[in-house]
DOVO-165418 format. One line per 10 residues: for each residue x, z, y of N, C-alpha, C. Coordinates in steps of 0.2 Angstrom, whole numbers, m for minus. Each point is the difference from the previous one (the first is absolute). Layout:
N
X Z Y X Z Y X Z Y ~ ...
END
This chain:
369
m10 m9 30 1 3 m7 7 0 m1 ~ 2 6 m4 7 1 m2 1 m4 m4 ~ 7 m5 m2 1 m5 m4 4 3 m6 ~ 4 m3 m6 3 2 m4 7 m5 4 ~ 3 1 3 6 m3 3 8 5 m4 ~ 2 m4 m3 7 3 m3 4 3 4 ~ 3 4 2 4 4 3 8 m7 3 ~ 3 m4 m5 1 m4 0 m1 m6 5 ~ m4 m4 1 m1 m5 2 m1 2 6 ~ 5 m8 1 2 2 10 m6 m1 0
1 5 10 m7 0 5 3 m2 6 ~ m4 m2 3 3 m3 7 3 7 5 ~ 6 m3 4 3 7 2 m1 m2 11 ~ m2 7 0 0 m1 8 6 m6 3 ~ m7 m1 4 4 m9 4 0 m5 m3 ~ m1 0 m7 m1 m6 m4 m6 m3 1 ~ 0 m9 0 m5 m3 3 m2 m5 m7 ~ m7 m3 0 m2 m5 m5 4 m7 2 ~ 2 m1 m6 1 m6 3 m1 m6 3 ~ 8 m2 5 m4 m5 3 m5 0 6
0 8 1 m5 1 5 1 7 2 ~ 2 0 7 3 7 5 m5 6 m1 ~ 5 5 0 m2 6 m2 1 4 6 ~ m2 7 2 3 4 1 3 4 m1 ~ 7 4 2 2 6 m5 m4 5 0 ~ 2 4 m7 m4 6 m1 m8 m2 m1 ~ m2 m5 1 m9 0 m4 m3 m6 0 ~ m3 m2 m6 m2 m6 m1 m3 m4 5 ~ 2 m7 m4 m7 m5 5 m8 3 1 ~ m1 0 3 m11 4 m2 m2 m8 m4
m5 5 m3 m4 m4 m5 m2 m6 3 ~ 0 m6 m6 m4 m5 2 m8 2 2 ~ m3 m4 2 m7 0 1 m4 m1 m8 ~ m5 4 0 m4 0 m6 m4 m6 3 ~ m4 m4 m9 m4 m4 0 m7 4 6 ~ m2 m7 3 m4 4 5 m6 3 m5 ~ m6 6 2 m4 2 m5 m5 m4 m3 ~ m3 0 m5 m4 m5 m2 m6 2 m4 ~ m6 m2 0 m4 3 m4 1 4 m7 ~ m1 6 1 2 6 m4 m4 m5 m7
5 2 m5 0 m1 m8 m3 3 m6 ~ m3 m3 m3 m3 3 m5 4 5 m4 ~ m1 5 m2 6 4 m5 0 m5 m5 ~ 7 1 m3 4 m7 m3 3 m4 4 ~ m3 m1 7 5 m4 3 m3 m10 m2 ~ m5 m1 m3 m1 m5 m1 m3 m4 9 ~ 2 m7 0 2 m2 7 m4 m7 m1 ~ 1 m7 5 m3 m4 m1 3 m3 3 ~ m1 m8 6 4 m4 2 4 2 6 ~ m1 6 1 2 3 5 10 2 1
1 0 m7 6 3 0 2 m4 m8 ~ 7 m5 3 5 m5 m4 2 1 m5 ~ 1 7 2 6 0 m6 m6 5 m6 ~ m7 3 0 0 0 m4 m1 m2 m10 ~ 1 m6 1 3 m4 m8 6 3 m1 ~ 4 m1 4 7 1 m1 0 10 m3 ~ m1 1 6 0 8 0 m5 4 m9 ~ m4 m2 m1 m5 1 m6 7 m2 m6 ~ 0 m4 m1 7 m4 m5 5 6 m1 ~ 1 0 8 10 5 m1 m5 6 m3
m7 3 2 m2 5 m1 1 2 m8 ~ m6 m4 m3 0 m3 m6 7 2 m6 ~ 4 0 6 9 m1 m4 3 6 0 ~ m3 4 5 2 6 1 m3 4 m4 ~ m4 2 m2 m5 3 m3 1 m2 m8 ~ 1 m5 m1 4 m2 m9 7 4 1 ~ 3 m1 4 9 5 2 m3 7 0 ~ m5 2 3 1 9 1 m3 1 m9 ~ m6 m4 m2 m4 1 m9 7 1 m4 ~ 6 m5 0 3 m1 m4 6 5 3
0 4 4 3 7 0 m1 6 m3 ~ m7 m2 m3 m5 6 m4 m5 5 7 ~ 3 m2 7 m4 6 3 m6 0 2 ~ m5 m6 m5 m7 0 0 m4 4 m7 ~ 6 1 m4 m3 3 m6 m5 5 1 ~ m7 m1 m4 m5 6 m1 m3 0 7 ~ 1 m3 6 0 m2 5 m4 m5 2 ~ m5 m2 m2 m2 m10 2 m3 0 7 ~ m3 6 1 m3 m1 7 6 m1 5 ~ 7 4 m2 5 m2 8 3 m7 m3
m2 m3 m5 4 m8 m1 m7 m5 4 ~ m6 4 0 m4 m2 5 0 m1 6 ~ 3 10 3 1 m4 7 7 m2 3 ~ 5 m2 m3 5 m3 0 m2 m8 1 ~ m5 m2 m4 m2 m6 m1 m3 m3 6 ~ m5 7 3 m5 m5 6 4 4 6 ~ 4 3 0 2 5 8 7 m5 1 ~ 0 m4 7 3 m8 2 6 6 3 ~ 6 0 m3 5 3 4 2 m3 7 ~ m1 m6 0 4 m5 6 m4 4 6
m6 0 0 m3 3 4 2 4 4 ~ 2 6 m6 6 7 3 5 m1 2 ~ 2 m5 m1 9 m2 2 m1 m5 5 ~ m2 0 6 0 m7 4 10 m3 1 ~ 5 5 m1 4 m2 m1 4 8 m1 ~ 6 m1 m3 4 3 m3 9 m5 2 ~ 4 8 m1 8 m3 2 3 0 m9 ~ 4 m5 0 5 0 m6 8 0 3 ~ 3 5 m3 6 0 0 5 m6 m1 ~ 3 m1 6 7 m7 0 4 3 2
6 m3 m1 7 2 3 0 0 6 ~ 2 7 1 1 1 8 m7 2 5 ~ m5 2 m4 m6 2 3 m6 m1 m4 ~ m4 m2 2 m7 m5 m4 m4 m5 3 ~ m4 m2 m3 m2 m6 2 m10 1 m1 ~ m3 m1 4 m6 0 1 m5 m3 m3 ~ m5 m1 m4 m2 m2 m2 m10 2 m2 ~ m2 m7 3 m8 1 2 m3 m5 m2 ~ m7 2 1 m4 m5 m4 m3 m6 5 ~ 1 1 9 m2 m4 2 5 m5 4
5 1 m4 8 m4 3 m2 m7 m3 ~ 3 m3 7 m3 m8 1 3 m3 m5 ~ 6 1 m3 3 m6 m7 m3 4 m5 ~ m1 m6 m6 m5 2 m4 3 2 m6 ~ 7 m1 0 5 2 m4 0 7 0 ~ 2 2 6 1 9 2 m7 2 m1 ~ m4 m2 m1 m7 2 m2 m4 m1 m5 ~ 5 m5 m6 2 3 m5 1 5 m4 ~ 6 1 5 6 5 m1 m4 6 m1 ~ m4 0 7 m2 7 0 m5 3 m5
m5 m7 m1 m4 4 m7 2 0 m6 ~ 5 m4 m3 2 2 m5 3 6 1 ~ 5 4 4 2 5 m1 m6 6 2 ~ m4 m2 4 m8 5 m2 m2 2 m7 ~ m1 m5 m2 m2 0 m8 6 2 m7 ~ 6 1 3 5 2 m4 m2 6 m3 ~ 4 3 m5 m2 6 m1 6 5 2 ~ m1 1 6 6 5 3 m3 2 9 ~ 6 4 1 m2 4 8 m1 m5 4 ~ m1 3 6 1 m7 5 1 7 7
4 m2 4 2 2 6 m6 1 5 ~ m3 2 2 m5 m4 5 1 4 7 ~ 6 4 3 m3 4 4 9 1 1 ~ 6 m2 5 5 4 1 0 1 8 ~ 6 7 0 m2 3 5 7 1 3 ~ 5 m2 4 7 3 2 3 0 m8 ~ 0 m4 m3 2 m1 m7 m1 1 m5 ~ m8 7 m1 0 3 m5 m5 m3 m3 ~ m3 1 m4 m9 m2 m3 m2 4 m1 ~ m4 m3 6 m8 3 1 m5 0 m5
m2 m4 0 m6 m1 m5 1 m5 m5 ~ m3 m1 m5 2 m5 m6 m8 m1 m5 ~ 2 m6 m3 m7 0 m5 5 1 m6 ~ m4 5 m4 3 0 m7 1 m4 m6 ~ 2 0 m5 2 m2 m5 m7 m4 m2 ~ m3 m2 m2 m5 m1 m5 m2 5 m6 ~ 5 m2 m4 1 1 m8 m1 9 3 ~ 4 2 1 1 6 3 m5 3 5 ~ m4 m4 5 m7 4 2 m5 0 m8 ~ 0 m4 m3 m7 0 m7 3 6 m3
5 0 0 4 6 m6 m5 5 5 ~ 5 2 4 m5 6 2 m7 1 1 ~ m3 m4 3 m7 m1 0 m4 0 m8 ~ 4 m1 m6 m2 0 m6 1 10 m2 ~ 5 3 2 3 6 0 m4 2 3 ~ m3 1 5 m3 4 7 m7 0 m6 ~ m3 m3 m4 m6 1 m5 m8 1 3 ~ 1 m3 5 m6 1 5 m7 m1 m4 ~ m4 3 2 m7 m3 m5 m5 m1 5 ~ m8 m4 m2 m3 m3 5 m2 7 5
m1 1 6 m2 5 2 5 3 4 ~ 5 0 m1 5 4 1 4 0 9 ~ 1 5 4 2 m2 4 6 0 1 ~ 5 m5 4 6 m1 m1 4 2 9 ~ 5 2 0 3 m1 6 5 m3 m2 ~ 3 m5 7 9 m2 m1 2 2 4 ~ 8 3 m3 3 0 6 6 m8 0 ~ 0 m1 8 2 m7 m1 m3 m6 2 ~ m2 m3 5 m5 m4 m1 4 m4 0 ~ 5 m2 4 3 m7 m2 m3 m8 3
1 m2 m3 m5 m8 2 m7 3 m1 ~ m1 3 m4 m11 3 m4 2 m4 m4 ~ 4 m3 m5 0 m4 m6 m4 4 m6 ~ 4 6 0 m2 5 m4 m5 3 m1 ~ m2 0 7 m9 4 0 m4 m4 1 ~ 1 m7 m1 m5 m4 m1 0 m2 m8 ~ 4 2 m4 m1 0 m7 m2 7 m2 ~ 0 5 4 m5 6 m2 m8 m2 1 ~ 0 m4 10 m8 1 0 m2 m8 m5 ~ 4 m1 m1 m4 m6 m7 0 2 m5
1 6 m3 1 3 m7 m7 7 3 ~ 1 3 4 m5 4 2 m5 m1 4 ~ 2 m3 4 m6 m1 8 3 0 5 ~ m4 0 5 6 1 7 m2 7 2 ~ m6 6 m2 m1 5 1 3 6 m3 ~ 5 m4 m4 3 6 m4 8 1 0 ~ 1 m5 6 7 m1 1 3 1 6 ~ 5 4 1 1 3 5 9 m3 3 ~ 3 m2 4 6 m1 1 5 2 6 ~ 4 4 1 4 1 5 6 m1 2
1 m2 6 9 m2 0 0 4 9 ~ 9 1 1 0 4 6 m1 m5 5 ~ 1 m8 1 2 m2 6 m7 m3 1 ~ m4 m1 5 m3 m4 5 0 m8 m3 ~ 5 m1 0 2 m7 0 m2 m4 m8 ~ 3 6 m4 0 m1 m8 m6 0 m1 ~ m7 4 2 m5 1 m2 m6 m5 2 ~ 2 m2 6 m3 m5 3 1 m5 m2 ~ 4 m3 m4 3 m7 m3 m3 1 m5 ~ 0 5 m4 m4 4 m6 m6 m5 m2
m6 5 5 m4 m1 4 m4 m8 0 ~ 5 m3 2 m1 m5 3 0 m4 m7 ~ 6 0 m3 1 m4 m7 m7 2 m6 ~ m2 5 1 m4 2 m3 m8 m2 m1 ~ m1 m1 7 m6 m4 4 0 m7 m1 ~ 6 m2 m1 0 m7 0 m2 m1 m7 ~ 4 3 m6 m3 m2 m7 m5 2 m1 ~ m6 5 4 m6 2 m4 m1 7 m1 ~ 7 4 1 m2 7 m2 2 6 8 ~ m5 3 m2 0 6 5 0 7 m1
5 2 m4 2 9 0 1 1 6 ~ 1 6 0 1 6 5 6 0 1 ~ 6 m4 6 5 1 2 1 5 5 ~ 5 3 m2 1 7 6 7 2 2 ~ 2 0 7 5 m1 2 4 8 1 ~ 3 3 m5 1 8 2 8 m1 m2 ~ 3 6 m4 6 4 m5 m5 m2 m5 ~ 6 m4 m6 m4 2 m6 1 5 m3 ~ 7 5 2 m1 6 m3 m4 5 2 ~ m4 m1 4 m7 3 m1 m7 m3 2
1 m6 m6 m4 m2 m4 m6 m3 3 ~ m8 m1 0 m5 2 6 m6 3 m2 ~ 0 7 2 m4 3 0 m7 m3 0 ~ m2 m4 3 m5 m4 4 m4 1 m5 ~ 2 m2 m7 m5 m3 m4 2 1 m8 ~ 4 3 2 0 7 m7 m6 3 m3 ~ 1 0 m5 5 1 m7 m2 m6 m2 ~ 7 0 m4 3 m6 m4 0 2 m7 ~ m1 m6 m2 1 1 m10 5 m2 0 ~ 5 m4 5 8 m5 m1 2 2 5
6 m2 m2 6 2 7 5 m5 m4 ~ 2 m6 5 3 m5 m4 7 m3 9 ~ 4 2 m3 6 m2 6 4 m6 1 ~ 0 m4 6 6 m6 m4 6 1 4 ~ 2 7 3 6 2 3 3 4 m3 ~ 8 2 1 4 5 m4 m1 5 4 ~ m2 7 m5 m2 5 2 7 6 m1 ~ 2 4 5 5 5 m3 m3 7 m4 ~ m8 m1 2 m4 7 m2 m5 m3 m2 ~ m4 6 0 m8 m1 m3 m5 5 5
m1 m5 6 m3 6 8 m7 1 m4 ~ 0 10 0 m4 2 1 m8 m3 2 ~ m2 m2 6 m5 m5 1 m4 m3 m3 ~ 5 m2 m5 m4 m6 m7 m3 4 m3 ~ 3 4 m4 m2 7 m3 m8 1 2 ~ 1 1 5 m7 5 5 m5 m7 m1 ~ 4 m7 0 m7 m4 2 m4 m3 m9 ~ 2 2 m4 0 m1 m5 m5 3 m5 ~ m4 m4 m3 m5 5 m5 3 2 m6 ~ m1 7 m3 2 1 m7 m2 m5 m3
8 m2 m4 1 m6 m4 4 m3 1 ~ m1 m1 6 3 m8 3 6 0 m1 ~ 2 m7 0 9 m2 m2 3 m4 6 ~ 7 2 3 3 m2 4 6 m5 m4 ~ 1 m6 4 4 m3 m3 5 m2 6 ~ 9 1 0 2 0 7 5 m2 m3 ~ 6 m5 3 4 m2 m2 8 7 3 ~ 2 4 m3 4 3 2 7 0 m3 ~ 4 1 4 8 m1 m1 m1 m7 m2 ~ 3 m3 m5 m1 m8 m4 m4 0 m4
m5 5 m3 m5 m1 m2 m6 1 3 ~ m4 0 m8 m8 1 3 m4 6 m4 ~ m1 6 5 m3 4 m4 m8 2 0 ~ m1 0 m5 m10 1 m3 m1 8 0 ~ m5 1 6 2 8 m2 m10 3 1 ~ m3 6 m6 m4 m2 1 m3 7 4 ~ m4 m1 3 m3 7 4 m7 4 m1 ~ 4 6 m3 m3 6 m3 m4 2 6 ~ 3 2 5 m6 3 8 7 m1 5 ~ m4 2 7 5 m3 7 7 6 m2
0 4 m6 6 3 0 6 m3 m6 ~ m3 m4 m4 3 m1 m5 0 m9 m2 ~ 6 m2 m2 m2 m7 m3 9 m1 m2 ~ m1 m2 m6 7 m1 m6 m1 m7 m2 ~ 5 m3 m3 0 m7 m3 8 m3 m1 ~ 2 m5 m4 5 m3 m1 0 m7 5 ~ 6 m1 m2 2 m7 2 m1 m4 m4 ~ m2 m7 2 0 m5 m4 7 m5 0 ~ m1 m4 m6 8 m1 m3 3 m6 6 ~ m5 m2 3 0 m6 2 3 4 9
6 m6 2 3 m1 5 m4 1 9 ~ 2 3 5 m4 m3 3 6 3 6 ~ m1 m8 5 3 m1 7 m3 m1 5 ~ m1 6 4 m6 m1 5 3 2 8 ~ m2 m4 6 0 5 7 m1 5 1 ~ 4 5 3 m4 7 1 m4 2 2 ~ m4 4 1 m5 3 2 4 m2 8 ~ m4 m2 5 2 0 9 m2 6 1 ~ 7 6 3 m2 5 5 3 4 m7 ~ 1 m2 m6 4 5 m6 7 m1 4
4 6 0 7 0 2 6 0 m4 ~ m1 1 m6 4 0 m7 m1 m7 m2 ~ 5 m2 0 4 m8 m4 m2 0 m7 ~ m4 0 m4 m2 0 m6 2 m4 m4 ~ 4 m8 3 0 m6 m1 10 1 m2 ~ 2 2 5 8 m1 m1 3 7 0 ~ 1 2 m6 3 7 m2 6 m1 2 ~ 6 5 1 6 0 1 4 0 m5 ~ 4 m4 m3 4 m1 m5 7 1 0 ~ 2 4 m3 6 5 0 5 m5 m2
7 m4 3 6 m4 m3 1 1 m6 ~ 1 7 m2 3 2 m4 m4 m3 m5 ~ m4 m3 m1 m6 m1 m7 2 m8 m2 ~ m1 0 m5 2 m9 m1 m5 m5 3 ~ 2 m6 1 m6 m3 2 m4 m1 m3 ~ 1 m2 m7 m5 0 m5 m4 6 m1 ~ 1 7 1 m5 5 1 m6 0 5 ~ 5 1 6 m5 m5 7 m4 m4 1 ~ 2 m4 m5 m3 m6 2 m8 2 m7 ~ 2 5 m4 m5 m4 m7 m7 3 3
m6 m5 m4 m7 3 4 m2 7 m2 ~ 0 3 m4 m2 7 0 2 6 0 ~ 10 m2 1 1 5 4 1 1 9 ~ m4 m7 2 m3 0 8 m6 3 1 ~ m1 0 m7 m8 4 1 2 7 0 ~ 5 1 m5 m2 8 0 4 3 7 ~ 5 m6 1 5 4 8 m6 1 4 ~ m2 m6 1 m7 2 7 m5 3 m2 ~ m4 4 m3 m3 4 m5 2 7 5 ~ 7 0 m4 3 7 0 7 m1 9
m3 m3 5 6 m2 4 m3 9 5 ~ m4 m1 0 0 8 4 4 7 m4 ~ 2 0 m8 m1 6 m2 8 m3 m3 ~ 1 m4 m2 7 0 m5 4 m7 4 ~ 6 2 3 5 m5 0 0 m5 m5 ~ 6 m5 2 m1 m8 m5 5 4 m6 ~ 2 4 1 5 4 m7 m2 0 m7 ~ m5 8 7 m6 4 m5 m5 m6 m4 ~ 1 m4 5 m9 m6 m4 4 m2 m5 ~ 6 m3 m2 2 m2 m4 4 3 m7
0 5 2 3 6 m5 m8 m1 m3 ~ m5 4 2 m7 m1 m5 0 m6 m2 ~ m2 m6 3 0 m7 m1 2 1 m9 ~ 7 0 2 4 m1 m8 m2 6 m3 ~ m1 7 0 m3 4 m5 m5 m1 m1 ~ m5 m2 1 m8 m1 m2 1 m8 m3 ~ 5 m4 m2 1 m7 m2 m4 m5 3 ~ 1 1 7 m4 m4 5 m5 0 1 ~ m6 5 0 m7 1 m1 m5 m8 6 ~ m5 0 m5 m6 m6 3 m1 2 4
m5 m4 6 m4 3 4 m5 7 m4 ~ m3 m3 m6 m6 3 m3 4 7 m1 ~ 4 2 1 2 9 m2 0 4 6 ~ m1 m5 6 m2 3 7 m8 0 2 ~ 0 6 2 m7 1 4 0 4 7 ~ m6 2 1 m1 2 8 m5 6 m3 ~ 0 5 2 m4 5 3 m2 3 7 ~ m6 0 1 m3 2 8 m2 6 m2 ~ 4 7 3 m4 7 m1 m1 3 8 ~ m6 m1 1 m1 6 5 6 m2 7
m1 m8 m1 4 m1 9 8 m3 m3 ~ 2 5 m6 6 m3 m4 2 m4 m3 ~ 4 m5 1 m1 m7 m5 7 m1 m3 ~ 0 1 m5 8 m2 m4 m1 m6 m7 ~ 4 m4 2 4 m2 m7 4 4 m5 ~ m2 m3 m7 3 1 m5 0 m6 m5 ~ 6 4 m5 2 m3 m5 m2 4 m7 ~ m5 m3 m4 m6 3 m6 m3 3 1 ~ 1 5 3 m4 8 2 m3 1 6 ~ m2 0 1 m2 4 7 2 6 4
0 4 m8 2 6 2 8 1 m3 ~ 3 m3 m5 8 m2 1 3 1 3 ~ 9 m2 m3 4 2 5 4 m4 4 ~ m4 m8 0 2 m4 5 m7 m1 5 ~ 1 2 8 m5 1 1 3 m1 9 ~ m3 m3 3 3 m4 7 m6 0 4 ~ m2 4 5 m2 m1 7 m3 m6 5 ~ m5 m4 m1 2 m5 3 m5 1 10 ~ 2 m2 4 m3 m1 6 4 4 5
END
């Protein structure tokens, strides 16, 4: 699953090792070993003498779930503060990197001090990203935000019945909170690698739940089991691929994190689907096998850093980094008085996809893919 990782916060750089412990240059240590498998779990994850740390792990849950309520993003929502409540994230993260000086440092659930195992569950249960997956430097995979998975899973407005696709699978954290809110037959999850899907998979089975993981391009979506009433993404998109379009029933709403936002767009037929941005932030991985940097737009010197640097004028730079230099984005930027996300939208016409600013048919209007 594509994480919300800040464009800012160091990432470990080829050659760089965990601490304390030899690396190779150019590519990670390989993954610790996963807990060995164990009697598959009842959806919710409830467990028995089997596994220590669950008191511990219930508690930090408990904690976590009062932290995402008291962000508002269970409002009107009670069934995802439900399954936030019983979907054990530890499960999904057998272990995760955190960011230290000079590299990172590794952190698991079956690490022999009990300190460092600790460490790790309390940072499971935080309410923030976790690393889970580097590759030659860059990050691979990640588990998302919390506060920020309910947001959009509250957004996405699933009703009972509904089928869902993800693109993204990530740990399966996420589609184990769809197949607990809908079923496991109505959830669908894809990610490109082998590796990522099978972990998935795995993590999946061990809490209880069993969607349909499939290993393709999420920008073309899985036919397999189409039509979808949802289309819900936890990667930065540069477009909106056609595919989805086709695999989708009239109606249905796509929810995708693009540029630094996240746009709701709702789908009229495989030829048509419009929507805005919502107001709220989002920092996610790329789509793997997308070729467009979506994450790091190029910043012109000549701009102050305080332009650079403000949140949504990086939105509208990367938004518009195909169609208007960092000049042009800032010449509009200050004549529109720095417009919200919510005055940007997205139109899908007939294979065409563009951003805009109020209109669609207006005269701010940008090309995206």
């Amino acid at each position: 699953m594509g994480a919300p990782f800040e464009p800012e916060q160091p990432e470990p750089e080829p050659g760089q090792s965990e601490p304390g412990r030899p690396g190779r240059p150019g590519r990670p240590e390989p993954s610790p070993p996963e807990p060995p498998p164990t009697r598959p779990l009842p959806p919710g994850g409830a467990r028995g003498d089997d596994d220590p740390a669950a008191a511990a792990a219930s508690v930090a849950r408990a904690g976590l779930v009062r932290e995402i309520e008291e962000s508002g993003a269970f409002d009107g929502e009670p069934r995802w503060r439900e399954a936030f409540a019983e979907v054990p994230r530890h499960l999904f993260v057998p272990y995760y990197y955190a960011s230290v000086a000079g590299g990172y440092e590794r952190l698991w659930g079956e690490d022999p001090s009990p300190a460092r195992r600790a460490r790790w569950l309390q940072g499971v249960y935080a309410d923030a990203p976790l690393a889970t997956r580097v590759r030659d430097g860059d990050l691979v995979s990640s588990s998302s935000q919390p506060s920020l998975m309910a947001k959009m899973l509250a957004e996405l407005d699933v009703q009972d019945g509904q089928s869902v696709l993800e693109i993204g699978a990530g740990t399966g954290y996420n589609a184990a909170l769809l197949a607990h809110r809908l079923g496991d037959g109505l959830v669908t999850t894809v990610d490109l690698e082998p590796e990522i899907t099978e972990a998935a998979r795995r993590h999946l089975a061990r809490a209880g739940y069993r969607p349909a993981v499939v290993t393709g391009d999420g920008a073309r979506g899985s036919a397999a089991r189409a039509p979808y009433d949802r289309i819900i993404a936890t990667c930065t998109m540069s477009t909106i691929p056609q595919p989805w379009l086709d695999q989708c029933r009239p109606g249905a709403r796509i929810l995708a994190p693009l540029a630094t936002g996240l746009i709701a767009l709702e789908v009229r037929d495989s030829s048509h689907a419009e929507g805005r941005f919502l107001q709220t932030p989002a920092y996610f991985v790329p789509l793997r096998g997308d070729t467009r940097d979506a994450e790091r737009p190029r910043y012109a010197s000549s701009l102050p850093r305080r332009i650079a640097q403000d949140e949504l004028f990086r939105f509208l730079l990367t938004l518009t980094s195909g169609s208007l230099d960092p000049e042009e984005a800032f010449a509009l930027w200050r004549r529109e008085a720095r417009p919200t996300r919510e005055r940007f939208g997205v139109t899908v016409e007939s294979g065409a996809v563009w951003a805009w600013l109020d209109d669609p048919a207006g005269p701010y209007v940008w090309a995206l893919g």
